[in-house]
N, CA, C and O atoms as CSV, one atom per row, in Angstrom:
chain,resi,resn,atom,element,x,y,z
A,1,UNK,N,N,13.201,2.191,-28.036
A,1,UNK,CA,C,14.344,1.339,-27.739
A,1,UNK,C,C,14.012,0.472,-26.527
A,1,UNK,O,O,13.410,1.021,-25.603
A,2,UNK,N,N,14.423,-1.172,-26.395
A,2,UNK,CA,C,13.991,-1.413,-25.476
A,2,UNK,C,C,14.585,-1.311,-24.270
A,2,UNK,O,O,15.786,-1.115,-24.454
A,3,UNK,N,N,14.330,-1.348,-23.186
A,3,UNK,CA,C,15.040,-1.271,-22.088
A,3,UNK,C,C,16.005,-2.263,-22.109
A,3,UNK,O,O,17.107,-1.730,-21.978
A,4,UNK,N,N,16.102,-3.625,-22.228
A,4,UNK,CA,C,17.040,-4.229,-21.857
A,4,UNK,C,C,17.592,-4.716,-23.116
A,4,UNK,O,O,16.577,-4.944,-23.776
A,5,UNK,N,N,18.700,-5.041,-23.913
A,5,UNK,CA,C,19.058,-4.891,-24.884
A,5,UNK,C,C,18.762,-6.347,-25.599
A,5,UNK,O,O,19.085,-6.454,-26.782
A,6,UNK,N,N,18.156,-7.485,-24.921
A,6,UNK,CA,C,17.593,-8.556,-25.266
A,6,UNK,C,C,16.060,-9.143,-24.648
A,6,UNK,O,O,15.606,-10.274,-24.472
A,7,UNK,N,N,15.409,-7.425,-24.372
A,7,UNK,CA,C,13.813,-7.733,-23.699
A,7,UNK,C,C,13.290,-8.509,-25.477
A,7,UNK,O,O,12.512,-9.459,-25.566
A,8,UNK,N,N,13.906,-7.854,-26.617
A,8,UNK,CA,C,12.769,-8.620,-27.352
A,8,UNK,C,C,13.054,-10.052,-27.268
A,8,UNK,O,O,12.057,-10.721,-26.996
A,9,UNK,N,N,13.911,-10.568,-27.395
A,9,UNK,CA,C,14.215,-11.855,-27.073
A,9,UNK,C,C,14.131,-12.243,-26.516
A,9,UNK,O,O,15.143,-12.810,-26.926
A,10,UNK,N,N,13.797,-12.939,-25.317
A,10,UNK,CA,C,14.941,-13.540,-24.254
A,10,UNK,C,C,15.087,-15.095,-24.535
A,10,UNK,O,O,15.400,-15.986,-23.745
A,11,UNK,N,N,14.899,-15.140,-25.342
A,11,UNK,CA,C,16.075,-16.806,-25.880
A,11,UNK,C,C,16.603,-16.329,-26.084
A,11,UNK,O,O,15.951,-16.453,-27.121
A,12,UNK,N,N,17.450,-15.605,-26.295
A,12,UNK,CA,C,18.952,-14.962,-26.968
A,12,UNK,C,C,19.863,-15.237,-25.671
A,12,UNK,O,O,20.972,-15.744,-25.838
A,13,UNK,N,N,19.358,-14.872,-24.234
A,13,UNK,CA,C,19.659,-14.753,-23.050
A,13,UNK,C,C,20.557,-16.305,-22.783
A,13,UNK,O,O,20.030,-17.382,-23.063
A,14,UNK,N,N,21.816,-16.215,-22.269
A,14,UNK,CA,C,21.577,-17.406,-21.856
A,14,UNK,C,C,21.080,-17.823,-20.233
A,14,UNK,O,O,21.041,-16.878,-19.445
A,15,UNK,N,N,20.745,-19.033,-19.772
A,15,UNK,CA,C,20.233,-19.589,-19.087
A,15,UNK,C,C,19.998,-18.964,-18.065
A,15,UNK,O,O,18.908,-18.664,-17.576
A,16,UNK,N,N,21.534,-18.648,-17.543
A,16,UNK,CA,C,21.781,-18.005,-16.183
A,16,UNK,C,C,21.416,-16.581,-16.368
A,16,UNK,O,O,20.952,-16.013,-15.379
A,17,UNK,N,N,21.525,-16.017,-17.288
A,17,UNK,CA,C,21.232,-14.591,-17.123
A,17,UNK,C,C,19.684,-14.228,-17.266
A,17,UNK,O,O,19.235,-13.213,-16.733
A,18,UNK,N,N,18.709,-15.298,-18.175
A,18,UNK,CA,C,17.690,-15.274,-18.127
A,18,UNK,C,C,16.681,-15.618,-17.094
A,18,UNK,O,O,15.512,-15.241,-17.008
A,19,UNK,N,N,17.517,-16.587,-16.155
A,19,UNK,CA,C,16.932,-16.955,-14.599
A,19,UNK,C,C,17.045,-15.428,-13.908
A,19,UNK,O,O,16.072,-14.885,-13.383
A,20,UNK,N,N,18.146,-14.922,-13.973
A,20,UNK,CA,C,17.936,-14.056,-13.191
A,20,UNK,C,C,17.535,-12.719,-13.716
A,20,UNK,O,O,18.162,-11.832,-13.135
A,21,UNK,N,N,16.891,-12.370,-14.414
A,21,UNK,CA,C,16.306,-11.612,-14.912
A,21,UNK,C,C,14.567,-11.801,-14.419
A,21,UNK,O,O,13.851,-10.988,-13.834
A,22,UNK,N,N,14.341,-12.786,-14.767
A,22,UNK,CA,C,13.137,-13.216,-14.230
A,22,UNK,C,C,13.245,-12.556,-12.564
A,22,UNK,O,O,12.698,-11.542,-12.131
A,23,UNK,N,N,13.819,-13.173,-12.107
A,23,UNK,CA,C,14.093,-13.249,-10.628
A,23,UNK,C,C,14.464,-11.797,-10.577
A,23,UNK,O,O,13.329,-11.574,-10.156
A,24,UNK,N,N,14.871,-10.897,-10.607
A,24,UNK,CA,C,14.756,-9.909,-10.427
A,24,UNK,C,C,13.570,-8.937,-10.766
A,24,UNK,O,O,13.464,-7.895,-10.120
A,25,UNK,N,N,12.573,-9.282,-11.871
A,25,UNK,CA,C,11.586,-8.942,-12.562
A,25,UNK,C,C,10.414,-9.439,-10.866
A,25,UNK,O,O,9.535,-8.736,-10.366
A,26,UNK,N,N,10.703,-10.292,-10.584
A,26,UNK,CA,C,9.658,-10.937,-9.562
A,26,UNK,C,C,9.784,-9.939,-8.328
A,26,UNK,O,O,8.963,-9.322,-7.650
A,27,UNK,N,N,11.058,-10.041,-8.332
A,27,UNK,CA,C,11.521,-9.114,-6.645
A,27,UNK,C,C,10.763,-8.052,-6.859
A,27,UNK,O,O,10.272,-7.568,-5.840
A,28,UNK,N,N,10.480,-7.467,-8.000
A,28,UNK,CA,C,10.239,-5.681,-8.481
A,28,UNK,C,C,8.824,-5.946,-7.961
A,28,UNK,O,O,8.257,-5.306,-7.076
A,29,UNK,N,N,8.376,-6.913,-8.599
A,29,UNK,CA,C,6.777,-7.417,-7.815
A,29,UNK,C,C,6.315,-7.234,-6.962
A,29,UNK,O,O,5.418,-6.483,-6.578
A,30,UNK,N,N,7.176,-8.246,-6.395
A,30,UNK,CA,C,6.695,-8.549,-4.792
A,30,UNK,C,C,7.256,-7.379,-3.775
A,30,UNK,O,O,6.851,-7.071,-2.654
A,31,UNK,N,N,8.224,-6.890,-4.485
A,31,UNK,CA,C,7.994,-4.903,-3.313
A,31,UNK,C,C,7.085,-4.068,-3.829
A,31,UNK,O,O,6.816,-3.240,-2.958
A,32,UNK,N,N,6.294,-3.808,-5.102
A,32,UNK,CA,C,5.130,-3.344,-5.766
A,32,UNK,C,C,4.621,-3.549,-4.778
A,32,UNK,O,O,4.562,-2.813,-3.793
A,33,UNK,N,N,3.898,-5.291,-5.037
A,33,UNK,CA,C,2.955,-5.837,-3.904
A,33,UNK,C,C,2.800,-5.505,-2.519
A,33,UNK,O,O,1.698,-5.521,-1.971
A,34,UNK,N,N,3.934,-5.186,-1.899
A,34,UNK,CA,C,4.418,-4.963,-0.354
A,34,UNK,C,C,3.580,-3.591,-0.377
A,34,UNK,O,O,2.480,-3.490,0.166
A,35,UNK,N,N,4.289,-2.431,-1.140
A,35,UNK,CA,C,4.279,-1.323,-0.643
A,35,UNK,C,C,2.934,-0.896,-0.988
A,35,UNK,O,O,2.575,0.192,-0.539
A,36,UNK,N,N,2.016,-1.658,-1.807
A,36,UNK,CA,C,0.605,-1.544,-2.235
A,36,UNK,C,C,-0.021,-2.068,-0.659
A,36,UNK,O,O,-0.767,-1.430,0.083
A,37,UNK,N,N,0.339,-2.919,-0.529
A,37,UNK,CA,C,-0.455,-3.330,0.671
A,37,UNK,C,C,0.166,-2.984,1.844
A,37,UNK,O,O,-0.071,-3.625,2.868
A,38,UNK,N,N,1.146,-1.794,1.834
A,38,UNK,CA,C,1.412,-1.131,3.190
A,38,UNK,C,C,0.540,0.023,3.130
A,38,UNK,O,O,0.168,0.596,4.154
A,39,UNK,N,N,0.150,0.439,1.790
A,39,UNK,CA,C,-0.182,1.642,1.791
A,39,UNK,C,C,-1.846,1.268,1.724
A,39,UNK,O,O,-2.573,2.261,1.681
A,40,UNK,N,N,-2.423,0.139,1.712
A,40,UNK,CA,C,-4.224,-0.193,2.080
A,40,UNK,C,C,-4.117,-0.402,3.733
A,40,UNK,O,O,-5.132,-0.367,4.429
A,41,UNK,N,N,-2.622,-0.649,4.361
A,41,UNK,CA,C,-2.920,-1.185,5.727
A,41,UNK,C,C,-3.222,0.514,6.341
A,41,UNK,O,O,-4.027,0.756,7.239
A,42,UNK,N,N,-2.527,1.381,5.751
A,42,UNK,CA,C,-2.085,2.595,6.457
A,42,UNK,C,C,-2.991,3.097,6.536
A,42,UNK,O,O,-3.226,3.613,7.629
A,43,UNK,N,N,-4.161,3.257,5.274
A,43,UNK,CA,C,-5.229,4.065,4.841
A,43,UNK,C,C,-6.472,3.333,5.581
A,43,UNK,O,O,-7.361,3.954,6.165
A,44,UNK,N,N,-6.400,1.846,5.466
A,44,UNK,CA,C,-7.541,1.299,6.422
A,44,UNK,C,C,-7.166,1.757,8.071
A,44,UNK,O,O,-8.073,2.216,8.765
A,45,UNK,N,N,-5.752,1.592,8.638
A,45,UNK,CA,C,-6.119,2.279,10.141
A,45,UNK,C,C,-6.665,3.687,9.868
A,45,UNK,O,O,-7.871,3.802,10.084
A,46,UNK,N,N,-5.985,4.843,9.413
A,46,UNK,CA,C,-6.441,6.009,9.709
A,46,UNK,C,C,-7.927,6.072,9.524
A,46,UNK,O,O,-8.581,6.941,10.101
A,47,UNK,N,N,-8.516,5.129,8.692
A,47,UNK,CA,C,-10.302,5.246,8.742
A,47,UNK,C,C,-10.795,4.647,9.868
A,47,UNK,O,O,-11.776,5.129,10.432
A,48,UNK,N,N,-10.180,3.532,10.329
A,48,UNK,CA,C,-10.671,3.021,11.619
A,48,UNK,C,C,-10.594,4.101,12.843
A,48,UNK,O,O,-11.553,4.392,13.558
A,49,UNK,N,N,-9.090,4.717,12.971
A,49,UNK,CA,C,-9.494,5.623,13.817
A,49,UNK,C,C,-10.294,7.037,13.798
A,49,UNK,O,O,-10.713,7.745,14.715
A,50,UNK,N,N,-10.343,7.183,12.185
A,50,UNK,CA,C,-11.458,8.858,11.823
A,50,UNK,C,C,-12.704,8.022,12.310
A,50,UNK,O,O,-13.460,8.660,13.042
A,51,UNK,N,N,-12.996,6.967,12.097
A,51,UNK,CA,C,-14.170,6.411,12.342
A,51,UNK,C,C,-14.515,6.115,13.948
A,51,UNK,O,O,-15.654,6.333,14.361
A,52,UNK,N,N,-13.600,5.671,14.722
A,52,UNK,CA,C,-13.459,5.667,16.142
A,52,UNK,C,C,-14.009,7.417,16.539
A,52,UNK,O,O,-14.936,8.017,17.084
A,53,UNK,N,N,-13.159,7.575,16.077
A,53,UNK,CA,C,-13.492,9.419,16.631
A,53,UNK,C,C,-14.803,10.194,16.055
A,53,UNK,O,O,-15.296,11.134,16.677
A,54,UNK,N,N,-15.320,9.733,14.838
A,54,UNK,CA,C,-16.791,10.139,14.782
A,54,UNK,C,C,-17.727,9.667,15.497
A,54,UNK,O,O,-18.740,10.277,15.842
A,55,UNK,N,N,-17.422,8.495,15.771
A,55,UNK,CA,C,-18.368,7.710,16.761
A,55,UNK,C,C,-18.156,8.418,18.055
A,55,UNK,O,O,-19.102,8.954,18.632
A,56,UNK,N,N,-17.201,8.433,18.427
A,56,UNK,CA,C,-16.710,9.308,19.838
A,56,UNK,C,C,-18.047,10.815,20.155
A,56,UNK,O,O,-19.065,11.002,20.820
A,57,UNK,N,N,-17.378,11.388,19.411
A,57,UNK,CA,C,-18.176,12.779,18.797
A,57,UNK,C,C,-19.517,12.392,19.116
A,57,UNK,O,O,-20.117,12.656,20.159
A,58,UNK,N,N,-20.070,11.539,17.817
A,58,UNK,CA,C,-21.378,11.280,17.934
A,58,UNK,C,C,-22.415,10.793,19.326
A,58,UNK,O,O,-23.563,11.124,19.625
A,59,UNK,N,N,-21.374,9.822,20.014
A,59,UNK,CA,C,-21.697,9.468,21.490
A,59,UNK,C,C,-21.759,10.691,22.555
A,59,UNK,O,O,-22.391,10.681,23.611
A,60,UNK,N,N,-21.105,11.556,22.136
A,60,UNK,CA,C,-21.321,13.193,22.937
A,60,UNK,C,C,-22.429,13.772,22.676
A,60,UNK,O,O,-23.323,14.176,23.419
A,61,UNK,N,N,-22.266,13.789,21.199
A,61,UNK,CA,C,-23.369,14.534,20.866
A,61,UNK,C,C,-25.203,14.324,21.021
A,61,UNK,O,O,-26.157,15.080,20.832
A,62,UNK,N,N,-25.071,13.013,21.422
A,62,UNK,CA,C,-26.467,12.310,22.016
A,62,UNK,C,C,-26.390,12.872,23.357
A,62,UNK,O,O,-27.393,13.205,23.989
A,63,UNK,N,N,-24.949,13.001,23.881
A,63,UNK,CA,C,-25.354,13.250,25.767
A,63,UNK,C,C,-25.667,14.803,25.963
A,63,UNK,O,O,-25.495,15.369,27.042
A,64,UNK,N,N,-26.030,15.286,25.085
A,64,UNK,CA,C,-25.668,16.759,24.668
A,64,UNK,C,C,-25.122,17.689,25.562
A,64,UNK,O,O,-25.524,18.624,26.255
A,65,UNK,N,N,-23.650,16.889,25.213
A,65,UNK,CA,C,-22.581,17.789,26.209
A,65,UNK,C,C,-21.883,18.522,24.797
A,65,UNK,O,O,-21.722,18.083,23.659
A,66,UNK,N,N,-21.472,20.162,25.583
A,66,UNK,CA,C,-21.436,20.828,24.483
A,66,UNK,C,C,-20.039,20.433,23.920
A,66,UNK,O,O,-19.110,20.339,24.722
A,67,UNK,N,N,-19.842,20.212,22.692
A,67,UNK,CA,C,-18.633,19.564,21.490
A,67,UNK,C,C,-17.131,20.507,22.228
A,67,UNK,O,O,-16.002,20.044,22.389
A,68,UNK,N,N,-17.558,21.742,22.522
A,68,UNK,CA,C,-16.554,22.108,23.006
A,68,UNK,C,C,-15.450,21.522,24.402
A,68,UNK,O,O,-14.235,21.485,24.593
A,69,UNK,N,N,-16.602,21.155,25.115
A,69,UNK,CA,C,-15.838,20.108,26.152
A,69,UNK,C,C,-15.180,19.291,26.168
A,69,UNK,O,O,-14.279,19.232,27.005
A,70,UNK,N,N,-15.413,18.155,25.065
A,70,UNK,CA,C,-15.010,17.039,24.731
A,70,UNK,C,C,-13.431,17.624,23.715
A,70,UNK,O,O,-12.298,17.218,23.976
A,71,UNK,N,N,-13.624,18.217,23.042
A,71,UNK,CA,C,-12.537,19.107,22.445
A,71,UNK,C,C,-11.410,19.399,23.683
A,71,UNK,O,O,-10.382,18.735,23.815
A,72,UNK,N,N,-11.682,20.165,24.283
A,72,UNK,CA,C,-10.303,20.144,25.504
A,72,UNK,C,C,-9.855,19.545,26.025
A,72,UNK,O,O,-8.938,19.925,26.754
């Protein structure tokens, strides 16, 4: 069954209801879009900072101060 009771159509639609159908179809989009690219912004910081902090680590671990220090 389709979801909207004139998705097979939409000439059946008239004008105004078919504008905004669209237009609501778009909005659904463009918060898709949003929350897709809130959720690459979120995942790219937390690697920047796992990555900050391996480097951190790693810069200790050349001074060979023991890991435990840097830990407290």
């Amino acid at each position: 069954m389709p979801i909207h009771p004139f998705e097979h159509d939409r000439d059946a639609f008239p004008v105004f209801f078919r504008e905004r159908l669209n237009r609501d179809e778009s909005a659904v989009e463009f918060r898709l879009h949003q929350y897709y690219l809130s959720q690459a912004l979120v995942a790219q910081i937390i690697f920047t900072l796992l990555l900050g902090e391996f480097h951190r680590i790693e810069k200790y671990r050349q001074r060979k101060v023991p890991i435990g220090v840097y830990l407290v």
